[in-house]
PQR file with spaces between the fields and no chain letter, atoms N, CA, C, O and H, PARSE charges and radii, in Angstrom:
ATOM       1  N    UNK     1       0.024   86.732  115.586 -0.4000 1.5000
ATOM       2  CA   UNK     1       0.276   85.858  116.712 -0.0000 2.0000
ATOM       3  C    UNK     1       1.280   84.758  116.354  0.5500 1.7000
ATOM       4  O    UNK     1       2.187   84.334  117.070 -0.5500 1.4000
ATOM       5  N    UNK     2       0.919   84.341  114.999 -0.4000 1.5000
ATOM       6  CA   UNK     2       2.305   83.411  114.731 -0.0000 2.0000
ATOM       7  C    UNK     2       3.235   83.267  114.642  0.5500 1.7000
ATOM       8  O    UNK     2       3.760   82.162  114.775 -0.5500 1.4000
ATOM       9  H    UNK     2       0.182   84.686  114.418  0.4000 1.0000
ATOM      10  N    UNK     3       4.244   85.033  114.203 -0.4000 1.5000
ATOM      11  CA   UNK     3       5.327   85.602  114.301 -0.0000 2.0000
ATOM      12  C    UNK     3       5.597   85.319  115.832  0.5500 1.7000
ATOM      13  O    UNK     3       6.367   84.362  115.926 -0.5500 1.4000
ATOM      14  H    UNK     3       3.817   85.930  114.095  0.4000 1.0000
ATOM      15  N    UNK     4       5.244   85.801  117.012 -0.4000 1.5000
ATOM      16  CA   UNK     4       5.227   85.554  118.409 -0.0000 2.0000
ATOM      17  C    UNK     4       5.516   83.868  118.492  0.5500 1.7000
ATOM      18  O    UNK     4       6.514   83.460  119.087 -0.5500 1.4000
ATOM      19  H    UNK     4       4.619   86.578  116.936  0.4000 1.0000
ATOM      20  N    UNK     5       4.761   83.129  117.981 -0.4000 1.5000
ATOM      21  CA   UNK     5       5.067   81.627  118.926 -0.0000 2.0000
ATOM      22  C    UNK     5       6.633   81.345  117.513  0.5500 1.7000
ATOM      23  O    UNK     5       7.487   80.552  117.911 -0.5500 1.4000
ATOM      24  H    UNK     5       3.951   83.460  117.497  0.4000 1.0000
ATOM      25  N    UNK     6       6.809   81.769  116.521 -0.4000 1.5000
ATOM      26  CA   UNK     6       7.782   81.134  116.484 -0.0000 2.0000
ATOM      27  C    UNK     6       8.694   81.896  116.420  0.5500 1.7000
ATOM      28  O    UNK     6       9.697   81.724  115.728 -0.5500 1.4000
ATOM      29  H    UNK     6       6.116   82.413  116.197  0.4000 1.0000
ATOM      30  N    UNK     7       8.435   82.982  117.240 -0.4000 1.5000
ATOM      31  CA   UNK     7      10.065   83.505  117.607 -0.0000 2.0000
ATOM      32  C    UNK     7      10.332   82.817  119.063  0.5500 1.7000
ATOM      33  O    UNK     7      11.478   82.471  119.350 -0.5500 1.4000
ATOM      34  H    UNK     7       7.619   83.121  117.802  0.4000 1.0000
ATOM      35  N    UNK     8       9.462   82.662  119.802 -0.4000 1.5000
ATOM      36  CA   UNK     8       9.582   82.049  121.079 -0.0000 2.0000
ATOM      37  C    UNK     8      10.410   80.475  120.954  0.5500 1.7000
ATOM      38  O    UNK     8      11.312   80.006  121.648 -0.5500 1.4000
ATOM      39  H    UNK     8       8.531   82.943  119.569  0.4000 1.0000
ATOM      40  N    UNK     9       9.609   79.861  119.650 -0.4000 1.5000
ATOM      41  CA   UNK     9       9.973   78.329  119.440 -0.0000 2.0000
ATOM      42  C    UNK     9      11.664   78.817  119.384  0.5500 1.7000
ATOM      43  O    UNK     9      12.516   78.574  120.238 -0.5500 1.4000
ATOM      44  H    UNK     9       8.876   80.243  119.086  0.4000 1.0000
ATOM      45  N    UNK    10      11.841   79.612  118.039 -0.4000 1.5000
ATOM      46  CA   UNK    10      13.291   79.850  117.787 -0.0000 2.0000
ATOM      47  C    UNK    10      14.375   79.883  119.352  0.5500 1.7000
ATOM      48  O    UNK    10      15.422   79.292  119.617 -0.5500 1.4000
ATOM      49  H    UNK    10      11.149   79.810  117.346  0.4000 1.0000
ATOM      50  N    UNK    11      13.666   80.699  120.008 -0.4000 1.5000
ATOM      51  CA   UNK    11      14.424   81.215  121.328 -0.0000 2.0000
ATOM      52  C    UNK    11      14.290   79.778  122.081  0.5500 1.7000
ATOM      53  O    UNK    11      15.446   79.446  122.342 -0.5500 1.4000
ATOM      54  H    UNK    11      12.815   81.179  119.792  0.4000 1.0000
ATOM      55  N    UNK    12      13.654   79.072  122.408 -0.4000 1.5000
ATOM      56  CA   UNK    12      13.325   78.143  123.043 -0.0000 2.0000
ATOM      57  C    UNK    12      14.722   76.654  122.580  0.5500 1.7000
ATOM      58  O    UNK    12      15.454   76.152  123.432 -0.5500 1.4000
ATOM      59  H    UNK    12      12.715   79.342  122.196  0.4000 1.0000
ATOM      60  N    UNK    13      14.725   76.360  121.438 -0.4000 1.5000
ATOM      61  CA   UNK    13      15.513   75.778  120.493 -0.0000 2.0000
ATOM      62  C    UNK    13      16.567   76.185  120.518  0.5500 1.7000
ATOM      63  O    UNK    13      17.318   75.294  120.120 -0.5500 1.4000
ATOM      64  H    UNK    13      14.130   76.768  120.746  0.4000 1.0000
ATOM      65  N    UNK    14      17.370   77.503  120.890 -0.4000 1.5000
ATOM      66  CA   UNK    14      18.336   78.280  120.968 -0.0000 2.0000
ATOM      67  C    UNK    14      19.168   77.488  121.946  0.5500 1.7000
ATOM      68  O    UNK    14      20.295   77.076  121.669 -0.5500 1.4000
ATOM      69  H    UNK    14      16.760   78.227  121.213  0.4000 1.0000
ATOM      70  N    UNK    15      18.394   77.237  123.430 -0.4000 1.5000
ATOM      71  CA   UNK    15      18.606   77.062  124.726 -0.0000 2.0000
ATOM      72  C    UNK    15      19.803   75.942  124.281  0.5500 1.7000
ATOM      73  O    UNK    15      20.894   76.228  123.789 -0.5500 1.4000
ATOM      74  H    UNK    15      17.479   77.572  123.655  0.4000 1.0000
ATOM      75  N    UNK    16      19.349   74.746  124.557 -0.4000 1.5000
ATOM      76  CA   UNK    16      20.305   73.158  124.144 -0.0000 2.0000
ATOM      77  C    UNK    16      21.233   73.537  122.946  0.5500 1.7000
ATOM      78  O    UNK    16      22.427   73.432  123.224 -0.5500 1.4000
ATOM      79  H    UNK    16      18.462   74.513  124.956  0.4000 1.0000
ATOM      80  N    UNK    17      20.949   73.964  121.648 -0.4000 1.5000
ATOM      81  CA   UNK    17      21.681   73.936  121.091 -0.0000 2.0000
ATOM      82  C    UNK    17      23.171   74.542  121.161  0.5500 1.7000
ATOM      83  O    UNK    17      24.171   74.128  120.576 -0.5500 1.4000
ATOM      84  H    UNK    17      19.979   74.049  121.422  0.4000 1.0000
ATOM      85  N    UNK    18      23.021   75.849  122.209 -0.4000 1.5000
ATOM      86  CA   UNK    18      23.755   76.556  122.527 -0.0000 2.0000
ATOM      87  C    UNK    18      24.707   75.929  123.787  0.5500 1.7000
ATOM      88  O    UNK    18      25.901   76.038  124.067 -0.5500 1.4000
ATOM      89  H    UNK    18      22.208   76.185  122.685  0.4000 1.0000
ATOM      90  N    UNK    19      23.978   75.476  124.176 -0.4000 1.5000
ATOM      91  CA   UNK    19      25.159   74.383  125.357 -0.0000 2.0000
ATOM      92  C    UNK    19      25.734   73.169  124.559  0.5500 1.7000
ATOM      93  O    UNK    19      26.879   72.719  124.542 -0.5500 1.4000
ATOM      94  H    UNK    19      23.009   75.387  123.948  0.4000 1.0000
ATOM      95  N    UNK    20      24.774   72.831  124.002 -0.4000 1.5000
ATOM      96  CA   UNK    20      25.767   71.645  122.819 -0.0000 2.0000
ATOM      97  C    UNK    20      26.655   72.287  122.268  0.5500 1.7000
ATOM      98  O    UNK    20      27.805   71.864  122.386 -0.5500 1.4000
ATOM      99  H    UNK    20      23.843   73.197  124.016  0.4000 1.0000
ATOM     100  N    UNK    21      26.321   73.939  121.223 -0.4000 1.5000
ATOM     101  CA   UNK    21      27.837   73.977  120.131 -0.0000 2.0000
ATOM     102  C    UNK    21      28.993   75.012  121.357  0.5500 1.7000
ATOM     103  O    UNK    21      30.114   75.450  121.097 -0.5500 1.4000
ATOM     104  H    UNK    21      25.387   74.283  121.128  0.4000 1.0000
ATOM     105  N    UNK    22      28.431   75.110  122.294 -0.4000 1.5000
ATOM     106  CA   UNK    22      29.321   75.599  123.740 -0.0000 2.0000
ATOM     107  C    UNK    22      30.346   74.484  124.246  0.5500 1.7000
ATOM     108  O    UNK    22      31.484   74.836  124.556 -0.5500 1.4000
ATOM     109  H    UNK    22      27.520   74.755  122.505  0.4000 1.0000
ATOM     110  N    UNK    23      30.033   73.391  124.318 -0.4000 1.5000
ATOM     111  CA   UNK    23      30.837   72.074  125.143 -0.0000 2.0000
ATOM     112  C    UNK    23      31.689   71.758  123.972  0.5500 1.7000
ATOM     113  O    UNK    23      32.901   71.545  123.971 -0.5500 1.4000
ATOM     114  H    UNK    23      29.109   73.105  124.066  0.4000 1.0000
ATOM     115  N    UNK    24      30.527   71.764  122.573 -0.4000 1.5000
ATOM     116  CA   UNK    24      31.622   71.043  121.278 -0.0000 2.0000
ATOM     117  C    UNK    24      32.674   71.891  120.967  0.5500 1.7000
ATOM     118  O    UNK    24      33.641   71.490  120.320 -0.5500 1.4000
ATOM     119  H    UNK    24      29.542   71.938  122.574  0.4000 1.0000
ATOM     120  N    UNK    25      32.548   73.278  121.460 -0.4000 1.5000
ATOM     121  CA   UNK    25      33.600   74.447  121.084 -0.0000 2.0000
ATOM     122  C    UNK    25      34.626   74.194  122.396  0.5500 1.7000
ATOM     123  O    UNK    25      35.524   75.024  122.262 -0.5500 1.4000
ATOM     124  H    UNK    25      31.762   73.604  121.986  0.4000 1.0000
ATOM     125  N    UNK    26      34.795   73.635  123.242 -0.4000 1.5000
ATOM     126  CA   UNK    26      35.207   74.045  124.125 -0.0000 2.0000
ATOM     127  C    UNK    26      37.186   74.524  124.145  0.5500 1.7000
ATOM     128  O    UNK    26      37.780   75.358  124.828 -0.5500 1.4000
ATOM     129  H    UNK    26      34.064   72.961  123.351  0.4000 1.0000
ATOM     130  N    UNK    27      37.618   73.699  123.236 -0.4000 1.5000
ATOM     131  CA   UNK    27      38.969   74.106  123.036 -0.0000 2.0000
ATOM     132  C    UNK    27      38.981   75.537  122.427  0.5500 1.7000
ATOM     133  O    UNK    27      39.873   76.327  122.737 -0.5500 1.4000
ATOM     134  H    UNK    27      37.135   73.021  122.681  0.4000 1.0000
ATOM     135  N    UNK    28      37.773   75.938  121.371 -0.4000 1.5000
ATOM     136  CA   UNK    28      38.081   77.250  121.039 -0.0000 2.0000
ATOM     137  C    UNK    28      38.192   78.286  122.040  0.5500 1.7000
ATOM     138  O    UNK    28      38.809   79.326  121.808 -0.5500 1.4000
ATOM     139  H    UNK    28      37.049   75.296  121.119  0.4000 1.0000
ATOM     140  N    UNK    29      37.409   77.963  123.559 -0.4000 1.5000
ATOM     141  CA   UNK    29      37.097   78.614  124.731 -0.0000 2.0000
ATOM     142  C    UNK    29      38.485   78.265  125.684  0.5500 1.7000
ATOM     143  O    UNK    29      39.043   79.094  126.403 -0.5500 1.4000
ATOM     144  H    UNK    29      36.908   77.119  123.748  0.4000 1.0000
ATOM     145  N    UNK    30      38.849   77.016  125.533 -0.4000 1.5000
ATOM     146  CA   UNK    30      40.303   77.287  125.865 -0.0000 2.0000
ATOM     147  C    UNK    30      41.453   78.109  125.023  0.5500 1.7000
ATOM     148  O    UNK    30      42.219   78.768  125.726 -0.5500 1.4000
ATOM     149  H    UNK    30      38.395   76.342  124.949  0.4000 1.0000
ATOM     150  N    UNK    31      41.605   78.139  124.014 -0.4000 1.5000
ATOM     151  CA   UNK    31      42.655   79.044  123.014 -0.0000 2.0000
ATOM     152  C    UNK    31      42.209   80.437  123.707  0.5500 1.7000
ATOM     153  O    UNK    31      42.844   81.095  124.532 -0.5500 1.4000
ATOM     154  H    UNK    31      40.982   77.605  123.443  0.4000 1.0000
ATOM     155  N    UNK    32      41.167   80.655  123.243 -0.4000 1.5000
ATOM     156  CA   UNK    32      40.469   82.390  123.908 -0.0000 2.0000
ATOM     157  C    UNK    32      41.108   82.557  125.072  0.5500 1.7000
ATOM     158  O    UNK    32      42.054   83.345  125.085 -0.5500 1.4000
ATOM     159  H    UNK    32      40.651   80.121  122.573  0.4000 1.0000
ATOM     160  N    UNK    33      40.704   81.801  126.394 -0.4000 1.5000
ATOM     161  CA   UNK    33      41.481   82.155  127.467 -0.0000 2.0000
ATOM     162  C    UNK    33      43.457   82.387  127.643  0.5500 1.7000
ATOM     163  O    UNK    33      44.132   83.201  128.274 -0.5500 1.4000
ATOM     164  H    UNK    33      39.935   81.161  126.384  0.4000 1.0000
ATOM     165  N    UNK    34      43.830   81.170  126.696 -0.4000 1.5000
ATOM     166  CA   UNK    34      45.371   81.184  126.879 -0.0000 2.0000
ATOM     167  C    UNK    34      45.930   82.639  125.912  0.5500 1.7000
ATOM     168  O    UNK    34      47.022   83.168  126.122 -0.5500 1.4000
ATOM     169  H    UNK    34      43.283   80.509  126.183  0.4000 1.0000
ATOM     170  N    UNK    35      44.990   83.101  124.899 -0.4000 1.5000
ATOM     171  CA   UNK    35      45.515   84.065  123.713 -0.0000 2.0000
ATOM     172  C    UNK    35      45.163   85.306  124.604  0.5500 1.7000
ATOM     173  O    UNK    35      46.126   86.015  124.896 -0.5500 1.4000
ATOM     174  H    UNK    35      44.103   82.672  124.729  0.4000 1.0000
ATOM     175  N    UNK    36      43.956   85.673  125.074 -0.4000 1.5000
ATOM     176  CA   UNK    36      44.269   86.524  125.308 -0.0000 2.0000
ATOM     177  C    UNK    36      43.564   87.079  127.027  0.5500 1.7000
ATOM     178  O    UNK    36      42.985   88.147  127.229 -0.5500 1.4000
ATOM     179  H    UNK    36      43.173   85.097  124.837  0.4000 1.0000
ATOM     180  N    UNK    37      43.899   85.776  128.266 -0.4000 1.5000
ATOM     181  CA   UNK    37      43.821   86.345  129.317 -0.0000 2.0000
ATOM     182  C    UNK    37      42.467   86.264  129.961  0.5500 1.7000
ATOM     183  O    UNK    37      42.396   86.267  131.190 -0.5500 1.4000
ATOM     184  H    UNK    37      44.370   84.909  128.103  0.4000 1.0000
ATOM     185  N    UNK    38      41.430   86.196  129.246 -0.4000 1.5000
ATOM     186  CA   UNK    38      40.069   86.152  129.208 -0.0000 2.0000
ATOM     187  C    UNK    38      39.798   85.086  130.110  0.5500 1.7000
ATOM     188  O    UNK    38      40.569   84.141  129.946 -0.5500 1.4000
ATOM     189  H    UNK    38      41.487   86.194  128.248  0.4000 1.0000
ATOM     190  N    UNK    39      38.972   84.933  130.988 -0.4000 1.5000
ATOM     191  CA   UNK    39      38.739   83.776  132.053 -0.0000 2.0000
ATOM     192  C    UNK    39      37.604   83.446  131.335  0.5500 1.7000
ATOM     193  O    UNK    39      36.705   84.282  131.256 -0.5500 1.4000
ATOM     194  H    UNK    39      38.346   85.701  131.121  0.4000 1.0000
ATOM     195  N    UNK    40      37.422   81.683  130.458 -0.4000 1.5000
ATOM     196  CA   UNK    40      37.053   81.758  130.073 -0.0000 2.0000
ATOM     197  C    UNK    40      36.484   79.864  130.030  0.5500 1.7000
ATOM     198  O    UNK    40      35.593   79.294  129.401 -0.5500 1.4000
ATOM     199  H    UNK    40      38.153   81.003  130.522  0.4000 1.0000
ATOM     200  N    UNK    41      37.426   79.426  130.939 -0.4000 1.5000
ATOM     201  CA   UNK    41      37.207   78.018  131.082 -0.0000 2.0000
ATOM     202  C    UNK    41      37.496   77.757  132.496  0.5500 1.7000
ATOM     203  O    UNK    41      38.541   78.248  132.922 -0.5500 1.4000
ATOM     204  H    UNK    41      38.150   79.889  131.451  0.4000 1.0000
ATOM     205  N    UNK    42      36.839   77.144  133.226 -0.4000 1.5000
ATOM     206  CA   UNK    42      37.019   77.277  135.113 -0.0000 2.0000
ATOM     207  C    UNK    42      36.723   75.134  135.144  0.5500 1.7000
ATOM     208  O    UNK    42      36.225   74.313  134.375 -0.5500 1.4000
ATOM     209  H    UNK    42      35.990   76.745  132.880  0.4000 1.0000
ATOM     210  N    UNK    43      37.415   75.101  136.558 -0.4000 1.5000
ATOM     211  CA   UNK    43      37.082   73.884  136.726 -0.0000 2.0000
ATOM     212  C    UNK    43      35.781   73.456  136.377  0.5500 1.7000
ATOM     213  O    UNK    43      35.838   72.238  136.211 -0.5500 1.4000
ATOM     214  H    UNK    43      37.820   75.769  137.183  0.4000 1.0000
ATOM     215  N    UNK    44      34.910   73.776  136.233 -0.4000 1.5000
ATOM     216  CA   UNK    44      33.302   72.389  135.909 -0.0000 2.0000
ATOM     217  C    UNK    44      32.796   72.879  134.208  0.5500 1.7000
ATOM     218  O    UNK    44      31.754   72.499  133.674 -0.5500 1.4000
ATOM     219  H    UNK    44      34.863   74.765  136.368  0.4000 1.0000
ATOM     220  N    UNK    45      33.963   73.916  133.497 -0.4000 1.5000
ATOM     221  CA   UNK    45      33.221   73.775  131.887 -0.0000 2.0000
ATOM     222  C    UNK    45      33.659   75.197  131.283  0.5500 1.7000
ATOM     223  O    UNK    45      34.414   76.084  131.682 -0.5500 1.4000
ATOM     224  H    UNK    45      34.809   74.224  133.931  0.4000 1.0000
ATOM     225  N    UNK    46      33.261   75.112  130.721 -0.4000 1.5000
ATOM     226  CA   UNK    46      33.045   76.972  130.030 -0.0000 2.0000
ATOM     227  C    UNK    46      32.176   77.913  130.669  0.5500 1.7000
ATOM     228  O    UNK    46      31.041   77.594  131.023 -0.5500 1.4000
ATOM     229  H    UNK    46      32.648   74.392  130.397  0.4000 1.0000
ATOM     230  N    UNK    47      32.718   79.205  130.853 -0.4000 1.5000
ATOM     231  CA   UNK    47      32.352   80.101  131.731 -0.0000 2.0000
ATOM     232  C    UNK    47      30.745   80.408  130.960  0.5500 1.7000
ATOM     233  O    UNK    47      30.353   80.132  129.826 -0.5500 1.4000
ATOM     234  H    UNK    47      33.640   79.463  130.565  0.4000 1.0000
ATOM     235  N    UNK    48      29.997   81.148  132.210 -0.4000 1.5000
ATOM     236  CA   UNK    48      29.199   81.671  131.708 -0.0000 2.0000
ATOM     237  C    UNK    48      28.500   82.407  130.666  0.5500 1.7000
ATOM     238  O    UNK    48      27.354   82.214  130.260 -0.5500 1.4000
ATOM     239  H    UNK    48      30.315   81.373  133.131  0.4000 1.0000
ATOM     240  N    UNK    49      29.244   83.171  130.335 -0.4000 1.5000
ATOM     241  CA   UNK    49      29.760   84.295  129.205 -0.0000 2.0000
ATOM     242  C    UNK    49      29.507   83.238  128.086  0.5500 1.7000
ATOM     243  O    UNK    49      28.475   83.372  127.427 -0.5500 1.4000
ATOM     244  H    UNK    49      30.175   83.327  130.665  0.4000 1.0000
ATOM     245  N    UNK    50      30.126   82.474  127.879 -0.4000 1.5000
ATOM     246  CA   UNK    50      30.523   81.700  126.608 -0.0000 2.0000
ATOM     247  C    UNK    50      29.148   81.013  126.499  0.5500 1.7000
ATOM     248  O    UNK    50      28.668   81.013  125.366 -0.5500 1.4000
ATOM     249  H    UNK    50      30.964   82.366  128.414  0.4000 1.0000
ATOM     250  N    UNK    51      28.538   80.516  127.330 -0.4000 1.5000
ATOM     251  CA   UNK    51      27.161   80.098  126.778 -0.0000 2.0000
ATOM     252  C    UNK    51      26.345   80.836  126.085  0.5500 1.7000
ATOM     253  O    UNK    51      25.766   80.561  125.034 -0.5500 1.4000
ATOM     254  H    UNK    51      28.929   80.517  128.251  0.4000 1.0000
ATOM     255  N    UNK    52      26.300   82.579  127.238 -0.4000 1.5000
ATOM     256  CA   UNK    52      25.531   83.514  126.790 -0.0000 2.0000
ATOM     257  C    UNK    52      25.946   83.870  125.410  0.5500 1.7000
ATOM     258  O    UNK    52      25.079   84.485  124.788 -0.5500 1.4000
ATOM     259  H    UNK    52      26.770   82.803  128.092  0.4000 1.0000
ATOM     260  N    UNK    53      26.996   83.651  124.809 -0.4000 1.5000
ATOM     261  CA   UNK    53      27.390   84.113  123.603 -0.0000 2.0000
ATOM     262  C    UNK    53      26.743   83.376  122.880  0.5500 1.7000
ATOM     263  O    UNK    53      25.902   83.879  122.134 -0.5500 1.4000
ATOM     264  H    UNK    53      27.700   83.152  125.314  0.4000 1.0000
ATOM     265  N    UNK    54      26.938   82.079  122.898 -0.4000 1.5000
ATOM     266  CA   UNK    54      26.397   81.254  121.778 -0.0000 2.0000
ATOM     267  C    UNK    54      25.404   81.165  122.076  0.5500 1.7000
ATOM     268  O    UNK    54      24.909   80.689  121.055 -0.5500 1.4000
ATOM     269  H    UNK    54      27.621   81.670  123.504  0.4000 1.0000
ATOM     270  N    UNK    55      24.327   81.299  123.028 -0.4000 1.5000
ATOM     271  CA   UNK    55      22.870   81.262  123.077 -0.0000 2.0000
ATOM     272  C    UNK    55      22.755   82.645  122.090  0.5500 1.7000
ATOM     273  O    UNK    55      22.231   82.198  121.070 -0.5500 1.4000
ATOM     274  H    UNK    55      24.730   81.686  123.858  0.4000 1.0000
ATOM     275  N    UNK    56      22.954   83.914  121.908 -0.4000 1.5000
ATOM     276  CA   UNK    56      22.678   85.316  121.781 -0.0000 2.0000
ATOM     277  C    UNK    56      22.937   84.736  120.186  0.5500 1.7000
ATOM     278  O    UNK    56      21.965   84.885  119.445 -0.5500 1.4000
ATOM     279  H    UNK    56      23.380   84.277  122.737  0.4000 1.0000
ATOM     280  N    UNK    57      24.245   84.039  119.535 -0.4000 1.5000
ATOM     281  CA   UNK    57      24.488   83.720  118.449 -0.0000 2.0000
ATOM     282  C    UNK    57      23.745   83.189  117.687  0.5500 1.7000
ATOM     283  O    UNK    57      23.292   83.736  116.681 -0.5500 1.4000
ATOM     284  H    UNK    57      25.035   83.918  120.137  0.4000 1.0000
ATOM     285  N    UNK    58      23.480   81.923  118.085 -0.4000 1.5000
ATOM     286  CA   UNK    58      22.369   80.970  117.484 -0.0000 2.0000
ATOM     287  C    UNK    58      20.871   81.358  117.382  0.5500 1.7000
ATOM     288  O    UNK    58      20.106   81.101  116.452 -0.5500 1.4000
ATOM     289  H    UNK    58      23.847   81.479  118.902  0.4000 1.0000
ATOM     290  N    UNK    59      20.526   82.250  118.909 -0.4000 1.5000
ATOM     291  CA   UNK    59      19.425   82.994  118.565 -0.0000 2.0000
ATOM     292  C    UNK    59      19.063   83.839  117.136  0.5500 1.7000
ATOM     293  O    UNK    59      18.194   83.504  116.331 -0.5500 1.4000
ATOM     294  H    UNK    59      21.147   82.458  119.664  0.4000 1.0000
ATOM     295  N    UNK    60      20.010   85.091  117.024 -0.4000 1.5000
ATOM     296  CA   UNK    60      19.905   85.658  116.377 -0.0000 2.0000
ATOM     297  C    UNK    60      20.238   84.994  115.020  0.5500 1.7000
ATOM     298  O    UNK    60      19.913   85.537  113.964 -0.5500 1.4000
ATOM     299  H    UNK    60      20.716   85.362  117.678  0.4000 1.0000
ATOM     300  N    UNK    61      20.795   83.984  115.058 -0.4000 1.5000
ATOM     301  CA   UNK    61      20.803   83.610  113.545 -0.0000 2.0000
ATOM     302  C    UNK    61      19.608   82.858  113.034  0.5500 1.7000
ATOM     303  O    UNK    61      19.045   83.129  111.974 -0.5500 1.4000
ATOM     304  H    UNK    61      21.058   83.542  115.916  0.4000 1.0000
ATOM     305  N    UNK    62      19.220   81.795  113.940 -0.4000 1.5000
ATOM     306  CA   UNK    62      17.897   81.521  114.147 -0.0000 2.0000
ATOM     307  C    UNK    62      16.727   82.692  113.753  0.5500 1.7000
ATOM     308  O    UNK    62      16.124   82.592  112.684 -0.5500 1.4000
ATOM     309  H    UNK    62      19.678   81.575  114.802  0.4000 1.0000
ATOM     310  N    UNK    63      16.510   83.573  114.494 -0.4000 1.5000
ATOM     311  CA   UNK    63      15.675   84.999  114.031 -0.0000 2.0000
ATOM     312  C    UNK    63      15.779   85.162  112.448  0.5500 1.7000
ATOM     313  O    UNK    63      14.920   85.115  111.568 -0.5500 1.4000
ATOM     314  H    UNK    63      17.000   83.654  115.362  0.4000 1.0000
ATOM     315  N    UNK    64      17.157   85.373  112.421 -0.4000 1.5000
ATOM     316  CA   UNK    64      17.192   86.197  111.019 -0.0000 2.0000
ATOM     317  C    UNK    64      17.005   85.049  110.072  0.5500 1.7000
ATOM     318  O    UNK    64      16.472   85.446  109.036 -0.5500 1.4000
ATOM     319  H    UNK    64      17.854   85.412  113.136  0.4000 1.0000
ATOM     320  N    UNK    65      17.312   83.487  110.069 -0.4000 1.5000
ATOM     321  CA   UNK    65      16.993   82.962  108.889 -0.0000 2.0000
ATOM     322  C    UNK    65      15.349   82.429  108.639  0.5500 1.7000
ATOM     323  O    UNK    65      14.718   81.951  107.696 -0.5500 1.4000
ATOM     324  H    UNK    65      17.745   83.165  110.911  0.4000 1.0000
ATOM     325  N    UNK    66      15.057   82.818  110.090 -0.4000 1.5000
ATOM     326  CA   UNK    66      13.584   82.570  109.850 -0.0000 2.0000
ATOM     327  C    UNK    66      12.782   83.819  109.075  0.5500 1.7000
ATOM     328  O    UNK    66      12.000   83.574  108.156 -0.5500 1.4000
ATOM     329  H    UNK    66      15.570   83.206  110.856  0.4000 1.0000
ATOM     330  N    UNK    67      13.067   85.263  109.561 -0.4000 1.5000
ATOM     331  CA   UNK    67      12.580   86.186  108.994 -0.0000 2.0000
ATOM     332  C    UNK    67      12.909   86.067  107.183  0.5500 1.7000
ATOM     333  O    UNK    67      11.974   85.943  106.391 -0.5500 1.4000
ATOM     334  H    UNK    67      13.702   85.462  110.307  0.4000 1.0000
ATOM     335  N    UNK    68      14.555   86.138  106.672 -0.4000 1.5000
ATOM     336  CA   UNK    68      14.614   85.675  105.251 -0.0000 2.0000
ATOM     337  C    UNK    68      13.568   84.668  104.877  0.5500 1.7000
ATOM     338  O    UNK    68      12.917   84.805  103.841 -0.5500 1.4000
ATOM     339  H    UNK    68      15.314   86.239  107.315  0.4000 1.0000
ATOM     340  N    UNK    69      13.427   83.860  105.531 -0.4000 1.5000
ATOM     341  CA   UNK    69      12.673   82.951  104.623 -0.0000 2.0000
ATOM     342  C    UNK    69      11.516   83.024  104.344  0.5500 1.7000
ATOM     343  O    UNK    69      11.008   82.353  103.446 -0.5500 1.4000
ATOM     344  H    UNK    69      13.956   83.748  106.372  0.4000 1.0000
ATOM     345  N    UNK    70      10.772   84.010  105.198 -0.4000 1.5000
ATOM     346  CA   UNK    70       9.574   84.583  105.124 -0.0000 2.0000
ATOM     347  C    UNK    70       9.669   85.457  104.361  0.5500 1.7000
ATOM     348  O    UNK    70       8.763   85.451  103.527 -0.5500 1.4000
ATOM     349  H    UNK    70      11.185   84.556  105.927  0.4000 1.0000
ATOM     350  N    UNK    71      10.774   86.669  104.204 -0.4000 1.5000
ATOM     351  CA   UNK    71      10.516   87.104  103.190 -0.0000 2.0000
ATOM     352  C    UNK    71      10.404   86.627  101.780  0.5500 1.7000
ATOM     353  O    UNK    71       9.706   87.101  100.884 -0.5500 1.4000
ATOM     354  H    UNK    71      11.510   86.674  104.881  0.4000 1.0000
ATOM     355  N    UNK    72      11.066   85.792  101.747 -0.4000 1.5000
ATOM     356  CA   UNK    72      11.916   84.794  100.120 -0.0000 2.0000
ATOM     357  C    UNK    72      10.320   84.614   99.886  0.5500 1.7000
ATOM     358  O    UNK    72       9.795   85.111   98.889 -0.5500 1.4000
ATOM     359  H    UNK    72      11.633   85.406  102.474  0.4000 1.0000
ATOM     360  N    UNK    73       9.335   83.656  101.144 -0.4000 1.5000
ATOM     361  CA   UNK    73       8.219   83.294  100.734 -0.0000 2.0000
ATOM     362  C    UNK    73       7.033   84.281  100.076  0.5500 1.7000
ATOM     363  O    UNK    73       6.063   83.891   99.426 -0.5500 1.4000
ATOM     364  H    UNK    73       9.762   83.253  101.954  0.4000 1.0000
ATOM     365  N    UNK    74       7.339   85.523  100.386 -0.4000 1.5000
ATOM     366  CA   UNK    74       6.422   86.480  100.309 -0.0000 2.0000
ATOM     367  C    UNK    74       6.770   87.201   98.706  0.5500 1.7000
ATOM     368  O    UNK    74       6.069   87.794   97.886 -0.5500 1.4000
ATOM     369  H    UNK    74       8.127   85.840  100.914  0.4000 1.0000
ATOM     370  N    UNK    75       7.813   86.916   98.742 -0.4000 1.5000
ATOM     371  CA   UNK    75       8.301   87.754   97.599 -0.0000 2.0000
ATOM     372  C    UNK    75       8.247   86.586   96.092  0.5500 1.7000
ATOM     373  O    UNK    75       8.483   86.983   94.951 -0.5500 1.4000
ATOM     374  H    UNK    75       8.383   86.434   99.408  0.4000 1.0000
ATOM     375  N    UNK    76       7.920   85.270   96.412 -0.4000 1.5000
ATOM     376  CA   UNK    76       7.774   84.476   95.271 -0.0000 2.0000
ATOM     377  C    UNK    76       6.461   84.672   94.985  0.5500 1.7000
ATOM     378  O    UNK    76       6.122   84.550   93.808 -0.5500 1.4000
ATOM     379  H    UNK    76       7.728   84.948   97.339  0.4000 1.0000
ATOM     380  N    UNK    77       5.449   85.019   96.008 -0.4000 1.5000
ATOM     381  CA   UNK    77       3.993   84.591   95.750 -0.0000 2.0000
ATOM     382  C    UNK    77       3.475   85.465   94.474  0.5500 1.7000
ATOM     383  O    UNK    77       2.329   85.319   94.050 -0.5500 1.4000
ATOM     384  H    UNK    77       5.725   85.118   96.964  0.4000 1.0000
């Protein structure tokens, strides 16, 4: 059951952080659009897409450094 609440926490934590390093990226989301065509910055911010990316990003990195570290823990004992 504990694997469950803190993959949820992870996913949960994902949310904000991902609109924060989304807004702080935002020139990289402008270059993307001017390089290569990609609609990718609209009048009120960064497109949709670009959140979902970095939410999907941070998630999964989130996931995986939580799982390593569980293993690291398992494997010292």
């Amino acid at each position: 059951m504990t694997r469950i609440v803190k993959a949820i926490v992870v996913l949960l934590l994902s949310i904000p952080l991902a609109v924060a390093f989304t807004l702080f990226t935002f020139p990289l989301w402008r270059w993307c659009e001017v390089s290569t065509g990609i609609e990718s910055v609209g009048h009120s911010g960064p497109a949709t897409w670009c959140y979902s990316l970095m939410y999907v990003l941070l998630a999964v990195i989130g996931i995986l450094s939580w799982t390593l570290t569980d293993i690291n823990k398992k494997s010292s004992l």
